[in-house]
C-alpha positions in Angstrom: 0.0 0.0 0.0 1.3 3.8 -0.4 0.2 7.4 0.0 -0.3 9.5 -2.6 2.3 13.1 -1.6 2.0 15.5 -3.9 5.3 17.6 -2.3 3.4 20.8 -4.3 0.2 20.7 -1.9 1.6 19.8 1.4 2.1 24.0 3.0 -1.0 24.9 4.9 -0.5 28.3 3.3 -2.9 26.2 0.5 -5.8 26.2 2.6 -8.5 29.0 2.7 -6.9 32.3 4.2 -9.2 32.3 7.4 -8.1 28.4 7.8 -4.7 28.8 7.7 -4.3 30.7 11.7 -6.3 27.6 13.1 -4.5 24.6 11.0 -0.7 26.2 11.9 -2.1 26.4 15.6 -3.1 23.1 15.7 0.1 22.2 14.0 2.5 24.5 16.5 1.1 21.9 19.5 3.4 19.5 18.0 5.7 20.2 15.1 6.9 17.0 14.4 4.2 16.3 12.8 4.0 16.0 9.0 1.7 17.5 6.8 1.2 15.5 3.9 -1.6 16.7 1.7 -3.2 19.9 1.6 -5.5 21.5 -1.5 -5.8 18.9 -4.2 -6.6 19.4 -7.9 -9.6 17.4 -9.1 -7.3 15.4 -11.2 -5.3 14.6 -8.0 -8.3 13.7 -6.0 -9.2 11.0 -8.7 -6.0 9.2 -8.5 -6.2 9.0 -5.0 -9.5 8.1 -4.8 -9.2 5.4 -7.3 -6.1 4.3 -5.7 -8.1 4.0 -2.9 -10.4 1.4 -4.3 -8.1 -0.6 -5.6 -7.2 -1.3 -2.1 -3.7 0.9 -2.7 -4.0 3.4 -0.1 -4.0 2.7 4.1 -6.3 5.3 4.2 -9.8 6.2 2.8 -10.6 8.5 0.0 -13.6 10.8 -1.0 -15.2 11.0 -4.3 -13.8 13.3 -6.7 -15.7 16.4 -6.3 -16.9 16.0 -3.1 -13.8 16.5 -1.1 -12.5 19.6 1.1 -9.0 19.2 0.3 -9.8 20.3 -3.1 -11.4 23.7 -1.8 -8.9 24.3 0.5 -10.5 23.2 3.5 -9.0 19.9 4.5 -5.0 18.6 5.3 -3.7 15.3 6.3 -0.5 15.2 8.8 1.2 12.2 9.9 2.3 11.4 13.2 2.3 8.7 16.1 -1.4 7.7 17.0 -1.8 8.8 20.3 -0.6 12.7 19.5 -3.4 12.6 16.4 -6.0 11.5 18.3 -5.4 14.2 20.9 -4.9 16.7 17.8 -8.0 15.0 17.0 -9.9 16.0 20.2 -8.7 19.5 20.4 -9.6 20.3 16.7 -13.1 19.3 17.6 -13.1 21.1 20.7 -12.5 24.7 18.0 -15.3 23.6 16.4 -13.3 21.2 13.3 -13.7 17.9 12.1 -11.4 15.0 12.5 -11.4 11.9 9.9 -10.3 10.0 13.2 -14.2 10.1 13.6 -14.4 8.2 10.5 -11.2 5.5 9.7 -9.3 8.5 8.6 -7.0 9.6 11.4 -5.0 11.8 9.5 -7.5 14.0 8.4 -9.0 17.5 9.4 -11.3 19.5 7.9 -13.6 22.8 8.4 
């Protein structure tokens, strides 16, 4: 299995302007973190999402058209369980949603 990284999308500077102070203050509580994925094209979306079905991605993949990450309002970032799930819990508590809700630990959205 792999992940799709796309090294052009991965700066939260991609996400909607009034996103970006919340995603690099979630971030700054742990900068070890990686960010992996941040805006994606539609064409970008597709291959991951078709990658996805064919059972070639550890993690689950929206629809083409119907994700955030492709209007700027989703990232993925990497790190050890236990610090994404309390990124998790304190994304939620501003008001954000975490993919951990869903079988997609990585994942945060507004």
């Amino acid at each position: 299995m792999s992940y799709v990284y796309d090294p052009t999308s991965h700066s939260l500077s991609a996400l909607e302007p009034w996103l970006v102070p919340w995603a690099y203050a979630l971030y700054a509580a742990w900068p070890y973190a990686q960010i992996t994925s941040v805006r994606r094209t539609l064409a970008q979306q597709t291959r991951l999402y078709d990658a996805f079905l064919r059972g070639e991605s550890r993690y689950p993949a929206a629809p083409p058209g119907s994700s955030l990450h492709e209007v700027g309002r989703a990232w993925d970032m990497v790190a050890e369980p236990q610090v994404l799930r309390a990124f998790g819990e304190l994304w939620e508590s501003w008001g954000g949603t975490w993919g951990g809700r869903f079988g997609d630990p990585i994942h945060f959205e507004a």
